[in-house]
C-alpha positions as a printed NumPy array, in Angstrom:
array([[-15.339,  28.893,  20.157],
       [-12.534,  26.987,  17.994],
       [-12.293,  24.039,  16.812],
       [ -8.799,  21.799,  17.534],
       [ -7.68 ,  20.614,  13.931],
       [ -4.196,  19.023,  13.705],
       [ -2.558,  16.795,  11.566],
       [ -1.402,  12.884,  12.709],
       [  2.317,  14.255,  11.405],
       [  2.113,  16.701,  14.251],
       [  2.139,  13.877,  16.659],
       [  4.123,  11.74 ,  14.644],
       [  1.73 ,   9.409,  13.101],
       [  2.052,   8.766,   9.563],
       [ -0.698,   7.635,   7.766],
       [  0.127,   4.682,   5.1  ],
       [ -3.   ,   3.458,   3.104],
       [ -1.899,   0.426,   0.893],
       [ -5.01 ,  -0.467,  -0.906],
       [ -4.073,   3.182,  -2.904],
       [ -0.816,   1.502,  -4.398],
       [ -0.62 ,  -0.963,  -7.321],
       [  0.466,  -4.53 ,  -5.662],
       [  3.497,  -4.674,  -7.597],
       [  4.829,  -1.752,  -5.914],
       [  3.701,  -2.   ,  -2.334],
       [  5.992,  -3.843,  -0.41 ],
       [  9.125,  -1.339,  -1.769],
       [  6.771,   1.468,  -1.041],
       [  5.995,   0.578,   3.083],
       [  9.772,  -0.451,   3.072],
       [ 10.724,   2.834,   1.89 ],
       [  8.153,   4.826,   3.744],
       [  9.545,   2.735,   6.834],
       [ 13.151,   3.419,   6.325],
       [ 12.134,   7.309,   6.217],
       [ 10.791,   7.475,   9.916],
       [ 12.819,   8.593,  12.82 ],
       [ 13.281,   7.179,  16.269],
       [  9.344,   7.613,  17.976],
       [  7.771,   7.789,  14.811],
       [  4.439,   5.015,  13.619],
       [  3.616,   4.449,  10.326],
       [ -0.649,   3.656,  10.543],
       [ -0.777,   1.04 ,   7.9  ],
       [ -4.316,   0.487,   6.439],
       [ -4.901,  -2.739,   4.337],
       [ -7.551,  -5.41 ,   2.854],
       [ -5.749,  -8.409,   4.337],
       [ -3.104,  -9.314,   6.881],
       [  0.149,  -8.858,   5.379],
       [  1.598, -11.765,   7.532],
       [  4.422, -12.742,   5.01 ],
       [  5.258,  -8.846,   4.394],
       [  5.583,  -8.449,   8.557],
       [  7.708, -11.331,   8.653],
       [  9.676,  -9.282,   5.728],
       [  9.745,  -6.376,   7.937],
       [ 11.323,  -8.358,  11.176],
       [ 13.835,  -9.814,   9.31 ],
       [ 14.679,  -6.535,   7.916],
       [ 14.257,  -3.801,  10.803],
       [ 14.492,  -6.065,  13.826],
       [ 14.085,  -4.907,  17.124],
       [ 14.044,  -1.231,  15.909],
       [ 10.59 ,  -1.551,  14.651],
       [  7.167,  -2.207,  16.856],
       [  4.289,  -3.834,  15.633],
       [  1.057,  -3.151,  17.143],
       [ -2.342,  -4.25 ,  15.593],
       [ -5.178,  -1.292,  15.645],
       [ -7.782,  -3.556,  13.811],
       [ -8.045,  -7.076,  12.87 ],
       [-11.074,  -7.849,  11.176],
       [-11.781,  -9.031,   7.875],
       [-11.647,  -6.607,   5.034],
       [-10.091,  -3.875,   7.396],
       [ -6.363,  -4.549,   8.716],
       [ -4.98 ,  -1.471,  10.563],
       [ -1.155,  -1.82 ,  12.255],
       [  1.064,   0.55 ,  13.484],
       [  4.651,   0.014,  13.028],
       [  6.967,   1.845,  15.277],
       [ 10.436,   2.927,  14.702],
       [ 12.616,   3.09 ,  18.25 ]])
């Protein structure tokens, strides 16, 4: 018997934990990591809070070439994926 193992890149889910990088540098960092995905690509974001002023950032920015699709939305556990078409 084997066991399926695969990475999320394989099926082009990207993984993006922000509670990991200092708060100073987080909005250039998911703006940067967001810029670097091709057409079909998500970006999971994982976070403490809702980022509502950062996803208004990220419409005015992107437009219609990015999706944004709550996973989670509870309190302490935020989980988006943001889409690049």
């Amino acid at each position: 018997m084997t066991n399926a193992v695969f990475s999320t890149a394989s099926i082009g889910l990207y993984p993006f934990d922000a509670r990991g990088v200092a708060k100073r540098f987080r909005h250039a960092a998911i703006f940067g990591a967001l810029s670097a995905l091709e057409p079909g690509e998500t970006m999971r974001f994982y976070n403490d809070h809702d980022p509502l002023p950062l996803l208004a950032q990220i419409e005015a920015h992107f437009g219609s070439r990015v999706t944004i699709a709550y996973v989670a939305r509870a309190p302490g556990e935020i989980i988006i994926d943001f889409g690049i078409a």
